[in-house]
C-alpha positions as CSV (number, residue, x, y, z in Angstrom):
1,X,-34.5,-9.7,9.2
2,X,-30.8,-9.5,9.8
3,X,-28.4,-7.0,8.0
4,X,-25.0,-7.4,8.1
5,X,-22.6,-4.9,7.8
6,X,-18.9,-5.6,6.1
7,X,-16.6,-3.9,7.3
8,X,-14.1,-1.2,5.1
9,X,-11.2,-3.2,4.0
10,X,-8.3,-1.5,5.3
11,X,-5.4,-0.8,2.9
12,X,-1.8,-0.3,5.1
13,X,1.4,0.8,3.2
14,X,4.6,0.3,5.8
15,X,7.1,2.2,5.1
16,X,10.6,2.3,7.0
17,X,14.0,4.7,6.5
18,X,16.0,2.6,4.7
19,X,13.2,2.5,2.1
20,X,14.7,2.9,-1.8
21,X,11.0,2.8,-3.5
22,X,8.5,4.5,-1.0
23,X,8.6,7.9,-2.1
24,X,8.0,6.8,-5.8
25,X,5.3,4.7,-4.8
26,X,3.4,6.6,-2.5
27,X,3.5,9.5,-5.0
28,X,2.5,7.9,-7.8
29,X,-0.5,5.8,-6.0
30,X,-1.4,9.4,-4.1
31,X,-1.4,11.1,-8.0
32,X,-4.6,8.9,-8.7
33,X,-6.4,9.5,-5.4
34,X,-6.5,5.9,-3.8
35,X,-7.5,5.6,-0.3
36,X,-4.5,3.9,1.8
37,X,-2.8,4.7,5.2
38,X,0.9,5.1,5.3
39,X,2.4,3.7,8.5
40,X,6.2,4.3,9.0
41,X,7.7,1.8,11.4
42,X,10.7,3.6,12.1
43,X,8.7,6.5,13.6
44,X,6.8,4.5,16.2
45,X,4.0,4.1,14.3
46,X,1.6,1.1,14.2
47,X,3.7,-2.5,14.1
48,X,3.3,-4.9,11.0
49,X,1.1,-7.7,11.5
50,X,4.5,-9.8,10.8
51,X,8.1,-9.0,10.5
52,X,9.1,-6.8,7.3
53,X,12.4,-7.0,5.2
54,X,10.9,-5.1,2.0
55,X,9.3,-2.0,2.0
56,X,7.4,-0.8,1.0
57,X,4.8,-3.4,1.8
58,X,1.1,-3.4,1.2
59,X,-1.3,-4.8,3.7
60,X,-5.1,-5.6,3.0
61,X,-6.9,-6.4,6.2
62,X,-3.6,-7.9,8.0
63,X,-2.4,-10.1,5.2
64,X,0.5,-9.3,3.1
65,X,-0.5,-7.9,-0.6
66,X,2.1,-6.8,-2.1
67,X,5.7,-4.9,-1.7
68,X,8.0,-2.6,-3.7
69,X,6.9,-1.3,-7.2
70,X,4.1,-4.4,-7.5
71,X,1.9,-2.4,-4.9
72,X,1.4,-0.1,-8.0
73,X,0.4,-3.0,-10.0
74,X,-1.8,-4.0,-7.3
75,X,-3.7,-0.3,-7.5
76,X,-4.1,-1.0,-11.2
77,X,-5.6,-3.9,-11.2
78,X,-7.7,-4.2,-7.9
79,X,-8.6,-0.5,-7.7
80,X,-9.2,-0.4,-11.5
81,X,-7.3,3.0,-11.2
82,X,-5.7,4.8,-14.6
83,X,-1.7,5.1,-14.6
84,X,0.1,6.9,-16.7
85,X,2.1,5.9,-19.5
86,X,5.4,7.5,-18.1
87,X,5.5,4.8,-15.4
88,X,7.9,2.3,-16.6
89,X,8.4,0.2,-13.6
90,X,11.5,0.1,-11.7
């Protein structure tokens, strides 16, 4: 009998200097506990699997997920994770 093991999809947020939405982003996905790496480019950290122009940009397993405010959406939806009603969006 075989078992196969999957392996932990990893969640990546880049994030870089000249970055308007990161802080508001990270905080409000970090408010409901979600499990995601922050990676910030400008700091020598980790490169993108491709070349960025938005940030922040969410990365599932390599492949591009989202960017800017729809990484929150993202949370909601695939992490089935309760926002507040103060988030309006940007």
């Amino acid at each position: 009998m075989r078992l196969f093991l999957q392996k932990k999809k990893e969640l990546i947020i880049y994030v870089g200097k000249s970055c308007h939405d990161c802080k508001e982003v990270i905080e409000t996905i970090n408010k409901h506990k979600a499990s995601f790496e922050v990676i910030d480019i400008d700091k020598g950290g980790k490169k993108p699997p491709l070349p960025l122009f938005v940030f922040p940009s969410l990365f599932k397993d390599e492949k591009l997920i989202a960017y800017g405010f729809d990484i929150i959406d993202w949370f909601k939806v695939h992490h089935q994770i309760w926002f507040s009603t103060n988030y309006k969006g940007p």
